[in-house]
LONU-801291 format. One record per residue: residue in three letters; x, y, z of N, C-alpha, C in turn. Coordinates in steps of 0.1 Angstrom, whole numbers, padded with zeros to 4 digits, always signed. Each point is the difference from the previous one (the first is absolute). Last residue first. Layout:
// residues N
ALAXYZXYZXYZ;...
//
This chain:
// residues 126
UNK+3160+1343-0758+0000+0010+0009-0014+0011+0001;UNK+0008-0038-0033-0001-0005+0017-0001+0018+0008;UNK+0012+0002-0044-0011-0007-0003-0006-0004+0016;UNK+0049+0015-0005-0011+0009-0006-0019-0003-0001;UNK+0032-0034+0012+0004+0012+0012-0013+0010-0009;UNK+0010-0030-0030-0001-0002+0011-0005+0004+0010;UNK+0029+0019-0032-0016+0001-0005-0010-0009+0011;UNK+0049-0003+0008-0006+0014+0000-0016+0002-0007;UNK+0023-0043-0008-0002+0002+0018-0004+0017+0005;UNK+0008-0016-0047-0011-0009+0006-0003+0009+0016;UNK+0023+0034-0028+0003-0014-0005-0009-0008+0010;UNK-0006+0057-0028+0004-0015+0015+0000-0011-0001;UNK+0013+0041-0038-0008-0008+0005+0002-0008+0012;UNK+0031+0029-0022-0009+0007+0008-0013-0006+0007;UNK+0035-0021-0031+0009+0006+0015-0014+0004+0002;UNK-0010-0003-0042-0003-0008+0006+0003-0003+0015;UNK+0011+0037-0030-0009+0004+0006-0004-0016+0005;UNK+0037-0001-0028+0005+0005+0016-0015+0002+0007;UNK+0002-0013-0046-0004-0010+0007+0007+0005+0012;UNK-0027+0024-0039+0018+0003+0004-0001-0008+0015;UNK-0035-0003-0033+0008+0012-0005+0015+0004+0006;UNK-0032-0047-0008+0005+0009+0007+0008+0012-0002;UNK-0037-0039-0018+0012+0007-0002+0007+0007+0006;UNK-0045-0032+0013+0001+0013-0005+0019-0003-0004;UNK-0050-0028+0001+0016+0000+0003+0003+0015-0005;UNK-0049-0019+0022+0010+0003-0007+0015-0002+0000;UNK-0038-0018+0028-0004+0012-0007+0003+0000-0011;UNK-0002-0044+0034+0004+0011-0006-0004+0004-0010;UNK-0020-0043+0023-0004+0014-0001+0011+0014+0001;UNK+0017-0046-0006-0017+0002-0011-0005+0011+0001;UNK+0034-0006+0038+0004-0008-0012-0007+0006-0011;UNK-0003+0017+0043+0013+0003-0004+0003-0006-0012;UNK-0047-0001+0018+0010+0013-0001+0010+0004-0003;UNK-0038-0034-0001+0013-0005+0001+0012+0015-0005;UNK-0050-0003+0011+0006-0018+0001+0013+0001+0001;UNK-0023+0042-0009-0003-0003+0019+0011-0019-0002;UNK-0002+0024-0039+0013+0010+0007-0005-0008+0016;UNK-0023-0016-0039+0015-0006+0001+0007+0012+0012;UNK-0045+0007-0018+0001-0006+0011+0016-0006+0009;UNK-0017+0019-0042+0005+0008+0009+0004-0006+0011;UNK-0010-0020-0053+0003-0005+0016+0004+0009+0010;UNK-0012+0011-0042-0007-0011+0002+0005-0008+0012;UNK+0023+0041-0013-0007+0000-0005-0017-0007+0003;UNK+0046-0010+0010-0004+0005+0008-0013+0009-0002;UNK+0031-0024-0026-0004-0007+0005-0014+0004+0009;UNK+0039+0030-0019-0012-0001-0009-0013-0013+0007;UNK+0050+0025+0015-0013-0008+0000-0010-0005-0002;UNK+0043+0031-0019-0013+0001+0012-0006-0014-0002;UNK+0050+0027-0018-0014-0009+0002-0006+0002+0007;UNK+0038+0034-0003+0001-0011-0013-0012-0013-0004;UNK+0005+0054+0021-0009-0013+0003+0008-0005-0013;UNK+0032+0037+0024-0012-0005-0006-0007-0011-0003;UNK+0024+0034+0040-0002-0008-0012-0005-0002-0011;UNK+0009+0013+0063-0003+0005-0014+0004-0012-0011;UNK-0018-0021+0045+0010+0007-0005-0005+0012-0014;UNK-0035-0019+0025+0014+0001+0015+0015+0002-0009;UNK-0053+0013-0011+0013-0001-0006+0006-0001+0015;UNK-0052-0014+0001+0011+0014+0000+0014-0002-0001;UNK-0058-0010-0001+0013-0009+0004+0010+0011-0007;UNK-0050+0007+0021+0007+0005-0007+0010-0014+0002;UNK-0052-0012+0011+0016+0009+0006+0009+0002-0013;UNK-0055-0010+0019+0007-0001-0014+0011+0006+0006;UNK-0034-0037+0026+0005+0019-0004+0008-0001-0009;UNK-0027-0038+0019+0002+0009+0011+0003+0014-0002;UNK+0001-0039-0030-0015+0004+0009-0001+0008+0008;UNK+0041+0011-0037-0006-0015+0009-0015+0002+0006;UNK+0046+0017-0040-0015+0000+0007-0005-0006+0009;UNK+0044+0026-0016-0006-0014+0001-0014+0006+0007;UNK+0039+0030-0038-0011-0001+0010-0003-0019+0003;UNK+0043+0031-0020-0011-0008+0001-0004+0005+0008;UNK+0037+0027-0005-0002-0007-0012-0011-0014-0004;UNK+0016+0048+0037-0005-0013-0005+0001-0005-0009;UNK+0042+0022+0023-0012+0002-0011-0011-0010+0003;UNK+0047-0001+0020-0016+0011+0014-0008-0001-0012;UNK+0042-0008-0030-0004-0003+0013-0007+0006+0010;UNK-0004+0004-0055+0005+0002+0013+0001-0003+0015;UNK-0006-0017-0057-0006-0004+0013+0010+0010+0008;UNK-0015-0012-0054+0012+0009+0010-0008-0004+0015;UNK-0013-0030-0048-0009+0012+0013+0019+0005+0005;UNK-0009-0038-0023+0006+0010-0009-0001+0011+0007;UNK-0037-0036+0006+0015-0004-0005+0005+0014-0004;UNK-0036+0006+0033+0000+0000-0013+0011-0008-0003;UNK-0026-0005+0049+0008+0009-0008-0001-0005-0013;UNK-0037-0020+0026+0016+0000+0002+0004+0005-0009;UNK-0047-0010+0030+0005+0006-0006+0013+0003-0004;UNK-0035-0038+0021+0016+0007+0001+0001+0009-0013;UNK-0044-0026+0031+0006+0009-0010+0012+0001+0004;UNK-0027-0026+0034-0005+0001-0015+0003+0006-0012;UNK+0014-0017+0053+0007+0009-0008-0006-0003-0012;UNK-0008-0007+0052-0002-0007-0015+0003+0007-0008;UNK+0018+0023+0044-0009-0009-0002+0002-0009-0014;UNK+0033+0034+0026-0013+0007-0016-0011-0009+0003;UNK+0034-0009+0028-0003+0013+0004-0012+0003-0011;UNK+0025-0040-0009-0007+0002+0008-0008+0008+0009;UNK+0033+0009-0034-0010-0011-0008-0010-0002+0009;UNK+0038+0020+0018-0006+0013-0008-0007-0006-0004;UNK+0021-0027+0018-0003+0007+0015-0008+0006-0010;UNK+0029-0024-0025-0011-0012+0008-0010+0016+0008;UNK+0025+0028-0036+0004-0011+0010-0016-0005+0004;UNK+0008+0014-0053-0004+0007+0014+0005-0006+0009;UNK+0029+0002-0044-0012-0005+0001-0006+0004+0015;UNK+0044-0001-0041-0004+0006+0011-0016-0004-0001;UNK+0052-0007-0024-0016-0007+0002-0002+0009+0013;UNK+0044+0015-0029-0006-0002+0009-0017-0004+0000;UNK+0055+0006-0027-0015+0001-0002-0008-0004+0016;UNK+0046+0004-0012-0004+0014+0006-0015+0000-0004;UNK+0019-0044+0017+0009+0010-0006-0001+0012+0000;UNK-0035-0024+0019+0012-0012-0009+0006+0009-0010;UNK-0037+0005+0050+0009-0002-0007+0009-0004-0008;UNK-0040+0012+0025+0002-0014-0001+0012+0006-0009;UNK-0042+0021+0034+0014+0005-0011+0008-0014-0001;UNK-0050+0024+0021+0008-0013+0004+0011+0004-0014;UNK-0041+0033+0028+0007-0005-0011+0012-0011+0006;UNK-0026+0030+0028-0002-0009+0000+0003-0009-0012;UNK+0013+0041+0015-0017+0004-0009-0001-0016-0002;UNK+0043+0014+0014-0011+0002+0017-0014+0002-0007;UNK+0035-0036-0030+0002+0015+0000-0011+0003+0020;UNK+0035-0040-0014-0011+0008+0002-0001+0012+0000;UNK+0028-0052-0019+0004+0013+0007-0014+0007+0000;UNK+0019-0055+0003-0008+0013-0008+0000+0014+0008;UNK+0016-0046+0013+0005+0002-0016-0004+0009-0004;UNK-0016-0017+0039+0011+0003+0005+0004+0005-0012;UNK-0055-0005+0007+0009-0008-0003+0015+0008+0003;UNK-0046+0003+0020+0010+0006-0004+0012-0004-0003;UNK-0057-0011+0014+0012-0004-0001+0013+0011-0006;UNK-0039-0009+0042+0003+0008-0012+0013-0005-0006;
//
C-alpha cells in the first residue's frame, strides 16, 4: 500500500496535498483498492461550500457506491473534470490523475487535525 510522506489524511480515507491555503484532495491507494474498478466519480460543484465530515461525492465501483467526504472545510475552486471519461484514474494513479478536487480552505489550523503518513498507517494496518 502506498502512502506517500508529503500528504496529510483524513480516517474517511481521503488524501490532502497541500499549497498554501488551497488544498488537492483525492481517495487513498487503500480506499481505491477497498472500492475495486472504479467506473464513476461523482465531484463537487466549483463554488460549492464544503464542510468538513460533509459528503461532497460519490465513487463508483463494481463492488459499491461510497460516499467521499470533506477532510477539510471550504470551497471548491476545481474538480477534475478528466475523470468524467476516465474514472478509472483514481485505481491507476490515486495520488496523481486520479484527484477529486481543489478546495480553499476556510481556516488552514483544521489541517493540524489531519494524520500524517505514519498515523494513517497505523490507522489502516491496525
Amino acid at each position: 500500500m502506498n502512502v506517500p510522506e508529503e500528504l496529510r489524511y483524513s480516517t474517511d480515507h481521503e488524501w490532502v496535498r497541500t499549497d498554501g491555503d488551497v488544498v488537492r484532495i483525492g481517495i487513498t491507494d487503500y480506499a481505491q483498492d477497498a472500492l475495486g474498478d472504479v467506473v464513476f466519480v461523482q465531484v463537487p460543484t466549483v463554488g460549492q461550500e464544503v464542510t468538513a465530515g460533509d459528503t461532497f461525492g460519490e465513487v463508483e465501483s463494481t463492488k459499491s457506491v461510497s460516499d467521499v467526504f470533506a477532510p477539510v472545510s471550504g470551497t471548491v475552486v476545481e474538480v477534475n473534470e478528466a475523470l468524467a471519461d476516465a474514472p478509472q484514474s483514481l485505481n491507476d494513479d490515486p495520488y496523481g490523475d486520479g484527484w477529486i478536487c481543489t478546495i480553499r480552505v476556510s481556516d488552514p489550523g483544521q489541517l493540524d487535525a489531519l494524520l500524517d503518513a505514519p498515523a494513517y498507517q497505523a490507522l489502516v494496518e491496525g
